[in-house]
C-alpha positions as CSV (number, residue, x, y, z in Angstrom):
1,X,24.9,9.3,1.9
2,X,22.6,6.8,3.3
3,X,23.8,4.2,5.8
4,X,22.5,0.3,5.4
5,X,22.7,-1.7,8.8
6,X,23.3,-5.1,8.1
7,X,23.3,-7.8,10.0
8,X,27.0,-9.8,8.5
9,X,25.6,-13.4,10.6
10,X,22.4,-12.9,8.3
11,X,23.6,-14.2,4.7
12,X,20.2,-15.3,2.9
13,X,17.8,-12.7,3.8
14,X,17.2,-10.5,6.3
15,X,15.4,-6.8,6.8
16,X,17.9,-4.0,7.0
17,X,17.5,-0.3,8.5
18,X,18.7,3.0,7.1
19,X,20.2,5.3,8.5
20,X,16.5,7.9,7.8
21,X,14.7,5.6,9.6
22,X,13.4,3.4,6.5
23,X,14.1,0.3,6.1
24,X,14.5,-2.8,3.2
25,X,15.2,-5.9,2.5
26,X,18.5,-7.6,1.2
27,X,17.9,-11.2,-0.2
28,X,20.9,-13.6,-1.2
29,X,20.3,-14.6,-5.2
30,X,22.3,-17.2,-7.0
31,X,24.4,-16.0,-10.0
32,X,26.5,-18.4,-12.3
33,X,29.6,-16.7,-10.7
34,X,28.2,-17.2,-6.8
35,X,25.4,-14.9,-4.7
36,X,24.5,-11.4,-5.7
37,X,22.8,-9.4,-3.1
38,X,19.8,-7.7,-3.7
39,X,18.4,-4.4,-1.8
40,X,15.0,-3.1,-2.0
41,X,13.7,-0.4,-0.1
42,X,10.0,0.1,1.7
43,X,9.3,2.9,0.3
44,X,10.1,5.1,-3.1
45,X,12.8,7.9,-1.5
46,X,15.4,5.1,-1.8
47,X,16.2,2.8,-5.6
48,X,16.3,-0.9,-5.4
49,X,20.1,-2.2,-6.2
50,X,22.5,-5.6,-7.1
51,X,25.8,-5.9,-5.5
52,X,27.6,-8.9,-7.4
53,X,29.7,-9.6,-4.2
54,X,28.8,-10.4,-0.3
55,X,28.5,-7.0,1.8
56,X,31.7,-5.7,3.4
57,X,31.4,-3.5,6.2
58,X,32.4,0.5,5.2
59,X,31.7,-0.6,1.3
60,X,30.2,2.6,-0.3
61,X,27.7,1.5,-3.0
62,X,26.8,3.8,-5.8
63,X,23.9,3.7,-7.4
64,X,22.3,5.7,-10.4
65,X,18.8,6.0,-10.5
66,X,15.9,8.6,-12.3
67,X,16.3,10.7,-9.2
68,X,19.5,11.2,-10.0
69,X,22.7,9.3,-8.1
70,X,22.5,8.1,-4.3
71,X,25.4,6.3,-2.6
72,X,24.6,3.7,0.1
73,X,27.6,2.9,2.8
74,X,27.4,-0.6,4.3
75,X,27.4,-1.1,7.9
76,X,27.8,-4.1,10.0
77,X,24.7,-3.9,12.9
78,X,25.9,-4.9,16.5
């Protein structure tokens, strides 16, 4: 399981780290039914992903992609 560090005062966008060292981007987008969180990641070892809901600190994200499934835990950075 890879870690994302996110920053919980950052809401629109804001570069996160994982916990391998790589990091991403998370950018707020506006759905009909409020913000949806985008991830994408610098480079290919990690899939891009939507979370329909704000990040919560200790969520575990699963994510299905042609490498086959990787989960992504959600961590508030200090």
């Amino acid at each position: 399981m890879t870690t994302i560090y996110v920053d919980p005062d950052k809401k629109k966008e804001q570069i996160v780290k994982l916990s391998d060292g790589s990091y991403g981007v998370m950018k707020a987008k506006k759905e009909k039914a409020g913000f949806a969180y985008q991830f994408n990641f610098t480079n290919h070892l990690h899939p891009g992903f939507l979370i329909d809901h704000a990040p919560v600190n200790g969520d575990v994200e699963k994510v299905d992609s042609i490498d086959g499934p990787q989960s992504f835990k959600i961590q508030w950075r200090s």
